[in-house]
ROLUM-752885 format. One record per residue (C-alpha): residue in three letters; x, y negated, z. Coordinates in steps of 0.001 Angstrom, whole numbers. Example, Ala and Ser with C-alpha at 12.3 -4.5 7.8 and 13.67 -1.06 7.14 Angstrom:
2
NODE   rest         u         v         w
NODE    ALA     12300      4500      7800
NODE    SER     13670      1060      7140
***
This chain:
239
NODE   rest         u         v         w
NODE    UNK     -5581     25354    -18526
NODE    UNK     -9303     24805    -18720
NODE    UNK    -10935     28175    -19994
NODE    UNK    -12707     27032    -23738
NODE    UNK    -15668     28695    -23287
NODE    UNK    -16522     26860    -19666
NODE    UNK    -14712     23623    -20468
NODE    UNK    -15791     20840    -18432
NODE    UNK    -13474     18550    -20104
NODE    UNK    -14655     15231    -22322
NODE    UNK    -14028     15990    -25879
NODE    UNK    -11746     12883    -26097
NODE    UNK    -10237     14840    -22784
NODE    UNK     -6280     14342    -22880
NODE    UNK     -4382     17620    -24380
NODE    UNK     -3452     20210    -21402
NODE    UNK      -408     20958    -23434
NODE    UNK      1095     17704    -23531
NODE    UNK      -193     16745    -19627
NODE    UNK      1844     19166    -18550
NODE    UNK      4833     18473    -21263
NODE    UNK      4628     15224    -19297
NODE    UNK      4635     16896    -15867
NODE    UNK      8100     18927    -16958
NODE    UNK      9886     16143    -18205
NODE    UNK     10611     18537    -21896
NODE    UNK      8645     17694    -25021
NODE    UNK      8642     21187    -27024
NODE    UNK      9097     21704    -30646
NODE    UNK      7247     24744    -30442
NODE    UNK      4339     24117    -28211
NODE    UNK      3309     27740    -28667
NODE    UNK      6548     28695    -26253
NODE    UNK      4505     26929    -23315
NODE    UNK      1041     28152    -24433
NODE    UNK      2760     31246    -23711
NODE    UNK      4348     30925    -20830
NODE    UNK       815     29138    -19636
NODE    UNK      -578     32871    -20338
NODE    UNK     -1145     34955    -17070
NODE    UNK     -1396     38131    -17628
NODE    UNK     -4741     38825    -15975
NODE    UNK     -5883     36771    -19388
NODE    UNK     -4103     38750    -21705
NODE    UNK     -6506     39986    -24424
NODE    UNK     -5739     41840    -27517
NODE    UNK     -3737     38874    -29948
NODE    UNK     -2899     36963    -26924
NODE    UNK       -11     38150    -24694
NODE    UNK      1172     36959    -21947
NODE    UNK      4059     35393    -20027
NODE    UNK      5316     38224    -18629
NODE    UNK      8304     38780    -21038
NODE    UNK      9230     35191    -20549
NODE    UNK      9141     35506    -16446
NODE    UNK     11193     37814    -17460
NODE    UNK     13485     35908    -19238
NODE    UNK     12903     32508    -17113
NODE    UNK     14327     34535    -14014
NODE    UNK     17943     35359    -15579
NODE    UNK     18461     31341    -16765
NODE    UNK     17165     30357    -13307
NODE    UNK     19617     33064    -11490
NODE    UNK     21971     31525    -13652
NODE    UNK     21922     27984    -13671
NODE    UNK     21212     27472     -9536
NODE    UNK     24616     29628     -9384
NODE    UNK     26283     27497    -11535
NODE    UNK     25094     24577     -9531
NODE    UNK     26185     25985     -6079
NODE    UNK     29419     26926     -7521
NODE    UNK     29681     23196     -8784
NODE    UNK     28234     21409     -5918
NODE    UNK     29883     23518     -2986
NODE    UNK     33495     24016     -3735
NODE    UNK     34369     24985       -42
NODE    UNK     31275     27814       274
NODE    UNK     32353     31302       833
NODE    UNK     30177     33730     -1277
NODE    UNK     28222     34431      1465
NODE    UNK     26939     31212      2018
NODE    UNK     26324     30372     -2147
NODE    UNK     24530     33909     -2231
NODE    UNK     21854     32857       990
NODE    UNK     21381     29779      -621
NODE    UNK     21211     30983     -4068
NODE    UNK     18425     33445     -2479
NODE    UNK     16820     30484     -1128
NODE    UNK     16538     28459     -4291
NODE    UNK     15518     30894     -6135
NODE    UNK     12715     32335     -3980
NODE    UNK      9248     32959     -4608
NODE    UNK      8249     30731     -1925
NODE    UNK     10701     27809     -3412
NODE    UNK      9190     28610     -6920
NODE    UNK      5772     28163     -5669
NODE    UNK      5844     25094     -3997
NODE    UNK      7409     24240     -7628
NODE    UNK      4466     25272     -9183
NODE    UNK      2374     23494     -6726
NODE    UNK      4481     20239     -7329
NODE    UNK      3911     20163    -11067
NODE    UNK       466     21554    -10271
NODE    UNK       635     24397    -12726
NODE    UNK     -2859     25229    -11523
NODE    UNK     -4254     22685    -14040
NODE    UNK     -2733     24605    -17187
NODE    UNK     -2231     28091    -16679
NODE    UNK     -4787     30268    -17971
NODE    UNK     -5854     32886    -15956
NODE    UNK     -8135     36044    -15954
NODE    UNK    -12190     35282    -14003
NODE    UNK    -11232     36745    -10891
NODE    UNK     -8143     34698    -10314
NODE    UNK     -9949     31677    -11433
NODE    UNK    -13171     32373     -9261
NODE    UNK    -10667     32518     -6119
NODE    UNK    -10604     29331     -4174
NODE    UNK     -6405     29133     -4807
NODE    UNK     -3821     30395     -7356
NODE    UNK     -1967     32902     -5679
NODE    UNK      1406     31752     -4732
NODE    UNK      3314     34622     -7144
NODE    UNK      1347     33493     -9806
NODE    UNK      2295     29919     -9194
NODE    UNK      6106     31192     -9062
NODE    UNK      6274     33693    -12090
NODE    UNK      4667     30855    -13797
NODE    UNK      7084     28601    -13148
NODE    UNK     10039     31389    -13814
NODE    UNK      7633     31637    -17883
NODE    UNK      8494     27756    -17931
NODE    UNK     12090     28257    -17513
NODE    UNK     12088     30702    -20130
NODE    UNK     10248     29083    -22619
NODE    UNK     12306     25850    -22112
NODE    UNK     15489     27914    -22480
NODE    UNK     14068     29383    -26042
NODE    UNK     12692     25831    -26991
NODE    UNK     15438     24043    -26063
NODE    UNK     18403     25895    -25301
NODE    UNK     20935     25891    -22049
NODE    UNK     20946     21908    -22152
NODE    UNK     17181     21662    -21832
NODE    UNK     16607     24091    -19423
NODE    UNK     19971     23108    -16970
NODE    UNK     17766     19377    -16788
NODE    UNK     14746     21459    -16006
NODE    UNK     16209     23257    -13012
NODE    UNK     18171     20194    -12073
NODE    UNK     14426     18673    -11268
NODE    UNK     13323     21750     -9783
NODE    UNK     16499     21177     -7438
NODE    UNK     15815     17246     -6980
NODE    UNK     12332     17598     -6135
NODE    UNK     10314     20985     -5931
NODE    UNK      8844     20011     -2703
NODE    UNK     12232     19883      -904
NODE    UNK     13586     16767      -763
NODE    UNK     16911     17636     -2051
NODE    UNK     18926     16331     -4585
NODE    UNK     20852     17557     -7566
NODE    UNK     24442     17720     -6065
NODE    UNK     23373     17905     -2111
NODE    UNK     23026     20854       -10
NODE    UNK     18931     22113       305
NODE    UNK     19053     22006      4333
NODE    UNK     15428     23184      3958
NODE    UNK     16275     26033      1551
NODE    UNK     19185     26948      4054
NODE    UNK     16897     27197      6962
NODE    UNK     13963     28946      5601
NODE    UNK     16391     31476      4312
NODE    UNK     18067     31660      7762
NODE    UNK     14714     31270      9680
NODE    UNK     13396     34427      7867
NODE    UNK     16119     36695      7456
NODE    UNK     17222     36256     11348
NODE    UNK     13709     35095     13260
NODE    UNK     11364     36775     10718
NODE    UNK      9231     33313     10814
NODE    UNK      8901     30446      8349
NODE    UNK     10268     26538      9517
NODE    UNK      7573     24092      9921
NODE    UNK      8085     20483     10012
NODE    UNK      5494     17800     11936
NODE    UNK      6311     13873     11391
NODE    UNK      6225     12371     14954
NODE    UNK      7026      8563     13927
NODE    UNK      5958      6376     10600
NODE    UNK      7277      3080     11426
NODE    UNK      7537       441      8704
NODE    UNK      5252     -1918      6023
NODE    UNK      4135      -234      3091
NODE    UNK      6784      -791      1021
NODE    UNK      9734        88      3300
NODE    UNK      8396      3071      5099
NODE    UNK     10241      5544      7264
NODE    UNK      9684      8651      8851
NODE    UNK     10862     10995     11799
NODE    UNK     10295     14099     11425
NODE    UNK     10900     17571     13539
NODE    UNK     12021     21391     12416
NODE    UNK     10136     23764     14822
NODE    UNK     10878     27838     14090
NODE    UNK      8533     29693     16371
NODE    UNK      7935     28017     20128
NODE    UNK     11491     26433     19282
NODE    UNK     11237     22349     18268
NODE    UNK     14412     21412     17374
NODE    UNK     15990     17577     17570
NODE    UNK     13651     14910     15055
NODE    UNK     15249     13431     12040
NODE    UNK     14928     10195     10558
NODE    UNK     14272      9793      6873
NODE    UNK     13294      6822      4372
NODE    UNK     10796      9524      3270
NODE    UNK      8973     12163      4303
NODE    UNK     11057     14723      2491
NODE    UNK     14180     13019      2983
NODE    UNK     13235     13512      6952
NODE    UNK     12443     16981      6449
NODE    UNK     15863     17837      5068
NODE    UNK     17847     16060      7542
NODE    UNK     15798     17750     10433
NODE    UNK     16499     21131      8933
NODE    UNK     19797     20223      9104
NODE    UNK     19684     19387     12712
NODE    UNK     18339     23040     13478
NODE    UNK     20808     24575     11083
NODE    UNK     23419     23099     13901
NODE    UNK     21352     23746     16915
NODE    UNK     21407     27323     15441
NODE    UNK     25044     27209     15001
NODE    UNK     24935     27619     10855
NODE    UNK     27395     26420      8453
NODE    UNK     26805     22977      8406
NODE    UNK     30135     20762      8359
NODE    UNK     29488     17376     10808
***
């Protein structure tokens, strides 16, 4: 969120409010809930708190909500495997790339010397994200903020879907805890016209490059070639 004093905004600029209403998918009744949870603390002034109690908040209904989706989606898991992925999902590398997808960057309001640093740190990005949750949950209750994390699930830079295992989630999670590295993923073919476009795309942990994936796009080919080095490294991944 543009800082009032420094505003390079046209005065017929659209509202930063409802852009990023737009960008969540929630209209709120009380718009001061996500002026709030738009507040980083480094901001916080005297009459002007910040998000932090609602990070607070945000972080129970997301804990909640991506259990009660694993326990939903994955009948067959043993707790082991809904708690890793649950760890995953709710991570605050998966929460930033969230925050980078609805590029919370362009509403939060933030103290000079985060906003004179050349990016928004990535735990800002996620506790911001976390402030959303809560502030939906308040606005609109469980309803409101179960669709919320449902897009979070379909599309927070993953490639998943609601309903379908997060193969990228999986590996990171599996990638960090046993190899101490994070997955990256390189696109080695883009075959198609314009409008019918596929990609292949390969999971590489360290030195290791595991077997390429095809996908209709590029996230799609990023989740099915975590999935091919979740078998190569012998997870839980039923053929």
């Amino acid at each position: 969120m543009a800082d009032p004093e420094h505003s390079t905004e046209p005065p017929d600029a659209p509202d930063p409010l409802q852009a990023c209403e737009e960008a969540l998918g929630h209209r709120f009744r009380d718009p001061g809930l996500l002026r709030l949870a738009l507040t980083h603390s480094s901001a916080k002034v005297a009459g002007l708190p910040s998000n932090e109690r609602l990070e607070f908040l945000g972080d129970s209904v997301l804990g909640l909500l991506v259990s009660e989706h694993l326990y939903r989606t994955r009948p067959d898991a043993a707790e082991g495997d809904l708690t890793r992925s649950k760890s995953a999902l709710v991570s605050s590398r998966t929460l930033a790339q969230v925050g980078r997808a609805l590029a919370v960057h362009r509403f939060l309001t933030v103290g000079k010397g985060i906003r004179s640093a050349r990016a928004l740190p990535r735990s800002v990005r996620a506790n911001a994200v976390e402030a959303i949750l809560g502030a939906i949950f308040l606005d609109g209750g469980i309803e409101a903020a179960r669709a919320a994390v449902a897009r979070i699930l379909a599309d927070g830079g993953t490639g998943a879907s609601p309903g379908e295992r997060n193969w990228k989630a999986e590996l990171q999670h599996l990638a960090q805890t046993a190899h101490g590295a994070t997955p990256t993923y390189r696109v080695i073919v883009e075959e198609g016209a314009p409008h019918s476009r596929s990609f292949v795309v390969v999971a590489r942990i360290g030195e290791r490059e595991f077997a390429p994936a095809r996908g209709r796009s590029k996230k799609a080919a990023e989740q099915a070639a975590a999935r091919r080095a979740l078998e190569a490294l012998g997870g839980d991944v039923p053929l």
